[in-house]
C-alpha positions in Angstrom: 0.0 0.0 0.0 2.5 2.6 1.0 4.9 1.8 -2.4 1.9 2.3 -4.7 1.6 5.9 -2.6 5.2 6.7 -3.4 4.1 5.3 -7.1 1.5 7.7 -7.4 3.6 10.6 -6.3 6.0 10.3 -8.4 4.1 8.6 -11.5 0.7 10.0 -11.3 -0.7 13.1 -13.3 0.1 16.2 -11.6 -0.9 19.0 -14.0 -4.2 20.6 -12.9 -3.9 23.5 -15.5 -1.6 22.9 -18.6 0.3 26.0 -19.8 3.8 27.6 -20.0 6.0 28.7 -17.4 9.2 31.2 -17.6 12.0 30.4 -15.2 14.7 32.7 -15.0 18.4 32.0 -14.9 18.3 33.8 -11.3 15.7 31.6 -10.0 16.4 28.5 -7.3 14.3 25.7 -6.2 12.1 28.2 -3.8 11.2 30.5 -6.8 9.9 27.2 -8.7 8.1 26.4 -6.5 6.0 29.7 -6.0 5.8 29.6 -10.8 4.4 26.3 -10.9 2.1 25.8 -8.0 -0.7 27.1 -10.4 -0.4 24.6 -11.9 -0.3 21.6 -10.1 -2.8 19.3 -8.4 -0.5 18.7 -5.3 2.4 21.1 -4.2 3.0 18.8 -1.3 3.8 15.5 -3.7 5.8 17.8 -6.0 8.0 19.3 -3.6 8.3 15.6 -1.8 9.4 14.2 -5.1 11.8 16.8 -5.9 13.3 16.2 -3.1 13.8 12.1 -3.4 15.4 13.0 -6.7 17.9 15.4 -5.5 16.5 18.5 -7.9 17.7 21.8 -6.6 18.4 23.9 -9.5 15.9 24.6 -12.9 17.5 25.0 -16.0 15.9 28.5 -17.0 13.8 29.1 -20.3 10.0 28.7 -21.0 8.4 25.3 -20.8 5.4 23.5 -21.5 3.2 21.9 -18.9 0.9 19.5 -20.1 -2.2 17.4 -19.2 -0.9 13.7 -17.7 2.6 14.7 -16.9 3.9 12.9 -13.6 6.5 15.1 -10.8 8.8 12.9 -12.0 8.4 14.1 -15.8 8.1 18.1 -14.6 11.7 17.8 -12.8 13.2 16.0 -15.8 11.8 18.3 -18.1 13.2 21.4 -15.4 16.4 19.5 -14.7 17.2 19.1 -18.6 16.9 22.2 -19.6 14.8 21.3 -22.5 12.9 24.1 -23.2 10.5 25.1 -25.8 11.4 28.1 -28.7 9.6 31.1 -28.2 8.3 33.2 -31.2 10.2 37.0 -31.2 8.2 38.9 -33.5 8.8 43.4 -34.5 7.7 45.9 -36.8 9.0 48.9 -38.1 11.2 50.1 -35.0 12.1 53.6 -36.1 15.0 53.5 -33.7 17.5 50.8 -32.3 16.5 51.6 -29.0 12.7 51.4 -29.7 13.6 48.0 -31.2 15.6 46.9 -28.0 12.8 47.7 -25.6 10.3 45.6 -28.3 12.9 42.7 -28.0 13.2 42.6 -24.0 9.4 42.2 -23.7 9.7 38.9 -25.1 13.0 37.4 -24.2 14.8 37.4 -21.0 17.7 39.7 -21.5 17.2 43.6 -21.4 17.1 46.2 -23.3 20.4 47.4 -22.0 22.3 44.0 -23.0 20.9 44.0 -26.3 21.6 48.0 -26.5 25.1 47.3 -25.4 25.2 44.2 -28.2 24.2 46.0 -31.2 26.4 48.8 -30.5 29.4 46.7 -30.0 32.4 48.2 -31.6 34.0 44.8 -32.6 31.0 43.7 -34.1 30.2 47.2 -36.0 33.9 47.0 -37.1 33.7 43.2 -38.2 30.9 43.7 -40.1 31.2 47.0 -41.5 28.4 48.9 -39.7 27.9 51.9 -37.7 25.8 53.4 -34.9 23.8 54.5 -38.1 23.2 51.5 -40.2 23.2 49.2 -37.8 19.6 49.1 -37.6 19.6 48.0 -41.2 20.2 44.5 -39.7 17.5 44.0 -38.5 14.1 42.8 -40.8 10.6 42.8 -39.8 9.5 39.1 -39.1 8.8 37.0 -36.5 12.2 34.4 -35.3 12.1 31.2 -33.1 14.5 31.8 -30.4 14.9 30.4 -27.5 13.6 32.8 -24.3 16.8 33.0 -22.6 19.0 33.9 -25.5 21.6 36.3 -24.8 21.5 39.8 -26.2 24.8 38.6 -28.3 23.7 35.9 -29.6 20.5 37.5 -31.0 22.1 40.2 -32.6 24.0 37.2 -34.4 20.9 35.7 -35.6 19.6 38.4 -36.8 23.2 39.2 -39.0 22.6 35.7 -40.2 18.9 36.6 -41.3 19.9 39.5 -42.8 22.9 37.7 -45.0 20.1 35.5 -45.9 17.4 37.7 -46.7 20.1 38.9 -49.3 20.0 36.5 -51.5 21.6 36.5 -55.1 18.7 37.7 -57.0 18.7 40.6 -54.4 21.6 41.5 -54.4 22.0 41.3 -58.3 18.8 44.1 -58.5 20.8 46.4 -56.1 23.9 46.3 -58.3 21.9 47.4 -61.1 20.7 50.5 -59.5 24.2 50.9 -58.4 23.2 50.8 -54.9 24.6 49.2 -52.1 23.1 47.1 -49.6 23.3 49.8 -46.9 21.9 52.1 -49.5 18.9 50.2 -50.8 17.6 49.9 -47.2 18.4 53.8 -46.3 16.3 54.7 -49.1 13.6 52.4 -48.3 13.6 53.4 -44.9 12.4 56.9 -46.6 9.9 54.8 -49.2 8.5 53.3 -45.8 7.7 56.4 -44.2 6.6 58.0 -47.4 3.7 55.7 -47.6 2.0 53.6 -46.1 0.7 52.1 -48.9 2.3 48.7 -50.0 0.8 49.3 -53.5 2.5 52.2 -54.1 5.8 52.4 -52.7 7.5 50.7 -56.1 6.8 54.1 -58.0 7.8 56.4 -54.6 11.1 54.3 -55.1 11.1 55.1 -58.7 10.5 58.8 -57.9 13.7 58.9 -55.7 15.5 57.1 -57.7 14.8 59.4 -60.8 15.9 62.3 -58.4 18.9 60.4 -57.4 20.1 59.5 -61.3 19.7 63.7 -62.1 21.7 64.5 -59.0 18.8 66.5 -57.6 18.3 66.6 -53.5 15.6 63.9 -52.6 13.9 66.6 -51.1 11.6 63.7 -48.8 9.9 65.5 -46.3 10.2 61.9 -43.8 13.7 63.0 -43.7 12.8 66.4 -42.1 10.6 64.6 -39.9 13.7 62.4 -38.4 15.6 65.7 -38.0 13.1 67.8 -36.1 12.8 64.5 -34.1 16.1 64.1 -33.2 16.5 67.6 -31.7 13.0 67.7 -29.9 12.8 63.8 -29.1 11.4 61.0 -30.6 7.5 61.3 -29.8 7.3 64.7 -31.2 4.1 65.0 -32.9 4.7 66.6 -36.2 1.3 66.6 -38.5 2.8 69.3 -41.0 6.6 70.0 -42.1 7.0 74.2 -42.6 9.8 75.9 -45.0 11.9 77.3 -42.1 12.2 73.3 -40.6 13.6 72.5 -44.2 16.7 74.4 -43.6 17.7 72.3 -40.2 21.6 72.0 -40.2 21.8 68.1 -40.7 23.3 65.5 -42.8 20.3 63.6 -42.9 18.1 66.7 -43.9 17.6 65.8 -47.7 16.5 69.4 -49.0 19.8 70.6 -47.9 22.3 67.8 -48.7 22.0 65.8 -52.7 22.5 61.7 -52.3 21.0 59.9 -49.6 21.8 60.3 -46.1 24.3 59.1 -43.9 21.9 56.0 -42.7 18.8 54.8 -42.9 15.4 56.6 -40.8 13.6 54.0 -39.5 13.3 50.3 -40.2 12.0 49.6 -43.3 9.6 46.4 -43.7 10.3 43.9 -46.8 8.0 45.5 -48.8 9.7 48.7 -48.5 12.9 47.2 -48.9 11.6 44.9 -52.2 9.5 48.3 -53.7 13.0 49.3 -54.1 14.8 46.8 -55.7 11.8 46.7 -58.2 11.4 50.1 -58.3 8.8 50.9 -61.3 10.2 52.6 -64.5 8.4 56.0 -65.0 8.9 59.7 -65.8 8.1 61.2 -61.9 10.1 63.6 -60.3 7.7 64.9 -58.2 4.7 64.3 -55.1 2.3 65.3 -52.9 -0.3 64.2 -50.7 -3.8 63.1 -52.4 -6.4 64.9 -50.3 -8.7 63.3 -52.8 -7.6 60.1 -51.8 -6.2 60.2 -48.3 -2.9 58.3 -47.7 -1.8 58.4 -51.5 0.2 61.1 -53.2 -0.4 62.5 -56.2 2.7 62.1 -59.0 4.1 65.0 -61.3 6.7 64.8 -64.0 7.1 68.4 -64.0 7.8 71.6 -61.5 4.4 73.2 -62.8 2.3 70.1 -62.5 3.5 69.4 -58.9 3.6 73.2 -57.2 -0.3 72.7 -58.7 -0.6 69.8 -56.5 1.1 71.6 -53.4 -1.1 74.5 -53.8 -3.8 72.5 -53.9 -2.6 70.3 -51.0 -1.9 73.7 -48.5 -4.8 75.0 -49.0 -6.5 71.9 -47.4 -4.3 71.7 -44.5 -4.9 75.7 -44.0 -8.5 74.9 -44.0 -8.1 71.6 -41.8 -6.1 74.0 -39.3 -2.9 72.0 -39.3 -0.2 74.3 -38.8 2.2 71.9 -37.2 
């Protein structure tokens, strides 16, 4: 009677509620204990069990709990360390240190770490980036990682995705525009916060790149945007660019300076990035917001055509009120 009791105990389906559980790699035996009692039918037969099989330390990372697992599978699943991937997903950052902060919500390591990591000199160095194209590394998606990742190793995945994301046929379409890598994804950072609108971001890239070919300034008023926001911080509401922020002393201020700036804006999505390296073939040099159809721009090939368009365009903000 008593050895089927000790059977039970440590045979026996424990798992009340099934679900995940995050251990930390600071946590010991006590702060298990607290985690998991949630989800067990008996605390007392877990902890008696634990101790029979001499378990005193968790491997951290996120595991899985599930329906008719015994005490004796739960500690060798938290002595193992065999834990389950998580998925790391992020959008359009617009800067590395909005993307660290996005990252530490769903891995273990902290903003600071992964700060620290993507700013590494040795690693900018080895790889030829900077502070300011560094965030071209990084592409929207969603990884499997595992939760307790370190902040290095992460930033070396996300290398590795990026060398693979540029792929021969990619690469091949940036040589042809006589673009670098760095290059294609500065000026889609500018095609992504030109538009919203997926459909239309292969001619804003053909626009630019037009501009670009003539040796005219890009003159892309999301450029302006990133300068006013890095003097007055980066939640500065800004509904409306004026002429006297077009003359703001700054390399990445596009009216002032021809070429593309130094690095990219924000993060541009795959779309943007793509919309670029098919850029469509057309005659535009010029655009401005549709206020017939809101979130579109309207195209011009000439000077005359497109201070039309702006004309047009002020005099709805005037009337909207939007001075700023």
């Amino acid at each position: 009677m008593l050895s089927l009791q000790y059977y039970n105990r440590i045979f026996s389906n424990n798992i009340r509620k099934p679900g995940s559980i995050f251990i930390e790699s600071k946590d010991d035996i006590q702060d298990l204990k607290k985690k998991i009692a949630t989800f067990l039918e008996d605390e007392n037969a877990f902890h008696w069990v634990a101790v029979q099989k001499k378990f005193k330390q968790p491997k951290a990372g996120k595991y899985i709990l599930k329906k008719g697992m015994s005490n004796n599978d739960i500690v060798n699943l938290l002595r193992s360390g065999n834990q389950t991937p998580v998925k790391v997903a992020f959008n359009n950052q617009d800067t590395l240190e909005k993307l660290a902060h996005r990252i530490a919500t769903q891995v273990e390591t902290d903003s600071t770490k992964l700060m620290q990591a993507f700013l590494d000199p040795l690693f900018l160095k080895e790889n030829n980036f900077t502070e300011k194209t560094v965030l071209g590394i990084f592409i929207p998606n969603r990884y499997e990682v595992y939760w307790t990742i370190s902040a290095e190793k992460f930033r070396n995945k996300m290398l590795k995705e990026y060398t693979l994301f540029w792929n021969t046929k990619r690469v091949e379409k940036a040589k042809k525009l006589n673009l670098s890598k760095k290059e294609v994804i500065t000026l889609a950072s500018i095609v992504q916060k030109e538009t919203a609108q997926i459909i239309e971001r292969p001619i804003v890239a053909g626009l630019y790149l037009n501009r670009l070919k003539k040796g005219w300034p890009l003159q892309a008023d999301p450029t302006i945007i990133f300068c006013i926001r890095q003097k007055k911080g980066q939640n500065t509401l800004i509904k409306r660019v004026l002429t006297a922020d077009l003359k703001i002393d700054s390399p990445y201020n596009t009216y002032l300076n021809k070429g593309l700036p130094p690095g990219l804006i924000s993060m541009p999505d795959v779309s943007a990035i793509d919309a670029v390296l098919n850029a469509s073939k057309h005659n535009y040099f010029y655009m401005c917001a549709n206020i017939e159809k809101i979130g579109f721009h309207t195209f011009a090939k000439t000077l005359s055509e497109h201070n039309r368009n702006a004309e047009k365009y002020h005099r709805w903000l005037n009337k909207k009120g939007i001075n700023r």
